[in-house]
N, C-alpha and C positions, 0 to 999 in steps of 0.2 A: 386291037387291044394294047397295043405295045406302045400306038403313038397315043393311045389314051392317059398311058401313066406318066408319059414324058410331058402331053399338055400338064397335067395335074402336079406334076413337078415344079413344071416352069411358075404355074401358078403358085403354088405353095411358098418359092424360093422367092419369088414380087412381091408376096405379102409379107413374109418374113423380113424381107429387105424393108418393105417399107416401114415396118411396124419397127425395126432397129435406127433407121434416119430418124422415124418420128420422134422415139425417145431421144434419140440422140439430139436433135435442133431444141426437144422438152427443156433437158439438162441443160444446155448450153444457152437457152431462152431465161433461165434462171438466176437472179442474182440474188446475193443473201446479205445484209444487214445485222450487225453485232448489237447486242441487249444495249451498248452504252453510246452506239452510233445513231446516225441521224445521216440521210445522205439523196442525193437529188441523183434521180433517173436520168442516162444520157446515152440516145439512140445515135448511133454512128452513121449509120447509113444515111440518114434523110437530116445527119447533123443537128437533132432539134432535144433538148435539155427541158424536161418536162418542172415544171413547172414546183408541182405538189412536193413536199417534201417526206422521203420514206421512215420511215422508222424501227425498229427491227423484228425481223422476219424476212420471209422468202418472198419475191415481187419475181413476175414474169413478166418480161421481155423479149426479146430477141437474139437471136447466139451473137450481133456484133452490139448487145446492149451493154453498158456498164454502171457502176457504182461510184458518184466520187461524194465520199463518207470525211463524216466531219463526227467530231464528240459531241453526244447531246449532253454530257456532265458536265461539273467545273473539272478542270484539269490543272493542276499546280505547274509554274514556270519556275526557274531556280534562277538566277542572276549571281553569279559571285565573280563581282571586279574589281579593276582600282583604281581609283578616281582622287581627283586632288581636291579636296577643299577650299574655302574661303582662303584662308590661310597657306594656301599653298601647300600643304602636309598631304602624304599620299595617304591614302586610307587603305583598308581592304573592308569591301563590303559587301555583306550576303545578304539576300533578301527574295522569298518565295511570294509570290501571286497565282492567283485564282481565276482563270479568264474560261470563256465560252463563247462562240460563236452562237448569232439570234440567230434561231432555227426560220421565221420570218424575213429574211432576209438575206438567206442560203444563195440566192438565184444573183441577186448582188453583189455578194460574193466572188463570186463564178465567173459572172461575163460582164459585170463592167469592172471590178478589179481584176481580173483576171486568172483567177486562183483556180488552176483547174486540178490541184494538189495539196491538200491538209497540211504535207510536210513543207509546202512552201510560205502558206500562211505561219504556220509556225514559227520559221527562220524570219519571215520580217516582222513579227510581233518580238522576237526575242531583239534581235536590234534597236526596234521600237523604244523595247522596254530598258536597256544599254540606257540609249539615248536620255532618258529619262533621269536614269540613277545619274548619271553624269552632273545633267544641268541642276536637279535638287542639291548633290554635294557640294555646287561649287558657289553654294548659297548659302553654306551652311558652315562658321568657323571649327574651332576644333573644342572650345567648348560648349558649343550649342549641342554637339553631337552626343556629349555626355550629358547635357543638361536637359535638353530636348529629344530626346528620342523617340517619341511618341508622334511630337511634330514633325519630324522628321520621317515618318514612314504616313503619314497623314498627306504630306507634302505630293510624295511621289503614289499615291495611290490616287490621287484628284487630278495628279496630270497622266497619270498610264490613263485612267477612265476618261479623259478627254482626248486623248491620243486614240486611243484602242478605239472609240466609237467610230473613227473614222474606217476603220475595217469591219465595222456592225457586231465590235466585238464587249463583249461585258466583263468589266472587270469588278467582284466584290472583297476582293481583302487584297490586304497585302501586310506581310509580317517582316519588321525587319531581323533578323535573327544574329546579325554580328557585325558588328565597329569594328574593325581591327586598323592600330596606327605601329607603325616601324619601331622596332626593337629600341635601337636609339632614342627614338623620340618618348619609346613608354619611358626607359629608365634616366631619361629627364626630366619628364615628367614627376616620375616619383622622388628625384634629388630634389625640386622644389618643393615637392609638397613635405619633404621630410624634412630640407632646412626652414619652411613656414612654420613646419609642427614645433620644430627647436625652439626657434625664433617668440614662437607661443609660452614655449616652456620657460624660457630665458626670461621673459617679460613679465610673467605669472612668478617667478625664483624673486625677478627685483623688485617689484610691487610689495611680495611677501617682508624682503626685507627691508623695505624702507618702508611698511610697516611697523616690522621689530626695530626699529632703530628710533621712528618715531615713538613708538611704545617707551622702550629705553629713556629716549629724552625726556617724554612728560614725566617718565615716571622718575628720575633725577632732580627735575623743576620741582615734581610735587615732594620730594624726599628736600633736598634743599629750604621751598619754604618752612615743610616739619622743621628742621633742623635750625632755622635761624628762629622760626617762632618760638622754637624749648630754647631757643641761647636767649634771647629778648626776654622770654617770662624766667630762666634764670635769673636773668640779670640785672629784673625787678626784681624780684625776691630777692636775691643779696643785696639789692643797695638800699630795699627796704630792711631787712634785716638788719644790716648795717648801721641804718638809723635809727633803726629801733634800742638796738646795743649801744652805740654813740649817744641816746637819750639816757639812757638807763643809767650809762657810766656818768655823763655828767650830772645827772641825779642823784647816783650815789654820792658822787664828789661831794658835789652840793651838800647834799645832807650831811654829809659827816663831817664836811667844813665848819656849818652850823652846831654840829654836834661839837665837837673842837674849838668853837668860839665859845661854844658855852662852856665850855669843861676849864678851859683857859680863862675864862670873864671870873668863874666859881671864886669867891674870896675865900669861901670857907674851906674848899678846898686845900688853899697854901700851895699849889704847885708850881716851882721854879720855871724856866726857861727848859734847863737838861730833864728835869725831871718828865716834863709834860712831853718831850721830846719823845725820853724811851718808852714813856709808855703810846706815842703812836707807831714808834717802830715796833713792838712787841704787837701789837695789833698786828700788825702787816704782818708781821713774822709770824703767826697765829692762824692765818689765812692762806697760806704758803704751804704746798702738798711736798716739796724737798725740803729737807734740811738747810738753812742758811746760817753760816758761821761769821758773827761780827763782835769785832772785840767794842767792846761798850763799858762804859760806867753800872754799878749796881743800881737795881732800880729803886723806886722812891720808896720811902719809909713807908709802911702798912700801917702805923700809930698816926693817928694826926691827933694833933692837939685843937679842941675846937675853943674859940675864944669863947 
């Protein structure tokens, strides 16, 4: 009886054993796969890298099996360096990209590039992509990069995408997010752009006044002719006037000449020489708005005697 419970021992504690190994090689048989991963089977033992590529979930293999996982999303790269331009000017420049490895093409990855490690592909895609930003900048002057910026991150996403392919890698965007040039060089920047602004303002001041100044002149020219044309039609008008009056007078002359020869021819009259005299000075004097004082002879007799 005794050695019955000791077989049934031994047995029980084989089974037990076994059924703890079995789990034990289950678990260790098992490799797991992340929701954003993608990763290719790789048996140690018999050294052979299956083919198929996993996806995530739990895959069984064998306890010396393993996982070598790659991203099955796009994953963002960062780049911020500094690089000299066309123009020799250092820049600083940031710039994110979007890359992934072809999940078709995992196995090529692996054993003819040699990538037996996600974080090593990483590190030469990030040099990669260095190398890139470099050769774009050193194409590009210092105002293309404010002018062009669009071309400019266009440039470098057409060469990371023909670079990168050669690691079977996808590249769909790339953002450039920041120019940066040397303190110095901004706030020389902006002394020119503030003495051009001047220079603007200076040019726009003289324009203005050599507008007003030609304003000023025409408007002198036109004020001048005014002025000579009123002194000309003045100066018709008084030398007509003039003549008019110098007609007038020697009209009157005239007339009263004739008046005076006739008063003088008159026989019946009887007037002397003195007489005939005062009475054309008494005319005159008649005509005369002051007073004028002339000692004279009395004038002619008011009686005539008619023959």
């Amino acid at each position: 009886m005794a050695r019955k419970c000791i077989k049934d021992t031994i047995v029980f504690v084989v089974v037990l054993v076994i059924v703890i190994i079995t789990i034990v090689i289950i678990a260790l048989s098992l490799v797991k796969v992340e929701s954003q991963e993608v990763g290719l089977q790789y048996d140690k033992t018999p050294c052979y890298l299956h083919p198929e590529p996993k996806t995530m979930g739990l895959h069984v293999g064998t306890p010396v099996t393993s996982m070598i996982t790659f991203s099955s999303v796009y994953k963002d790269m960062m780049f911020d360096i500094s690089c000299f331009n066309e123009d020799f000017v250092k820049n600083r420049i940031s710039v994110t990209t979007q890359y992934r490895v072809r999940q078709q093409n995992l196995t090529h990855v692996v054993l003819k590039l040699g990538f037996k490690d996600n974080s090593v592909l990483i590190k030469v895609l990030q040099y990669t992509g260095q190398s890139v930003i470099y050769q774009i900048c050193s194409q590009y002057n210092t105002t293309q990069f404010k002018s062009d910026r669009n071309g400019f991150g266009q440039d470098i996403k057409v060469e990371m995408q023909s670079r990168f392919n050669r690691f079977y890698t996808d590249v769909i965007g790339v953002q450039v997010n920041n120019i940066g040039r040397p303190e110095q060089y901004e706030e020389a920047v902006n002394n020119k752009e503030n003495a051009r602004q001047n220079i603007q303002v200076k040019e726009t001041e003289r324009m203005l006044k050599i507008i007003q100044a030609n304003t000023s002149l025409q408007t002198a020219i036109i004020q001048a002719r005014i002025t000579l044309d009123r002194a000309h039609v003045d100066s018709e008008i008084t030398r007509m006037r003039a003549q008019v009056e110098a007609e007038a007078i020697v009209f009157q002359y005239k007339t009263e000449g004739e008046l005076y020869k006739l008063i003088s021819s008159t026989a019946w009259l009887n007037l002397t020489d003195d007489y005939f005299i005062n009475y054309v000075a008494i005319r005159s004097m008649s005509s005369l708005k002051n007073p004028v004082y002339v000692a004279l002879t009395g004038p002619a007799k008011t009686s005539y005697v008619i023959p």
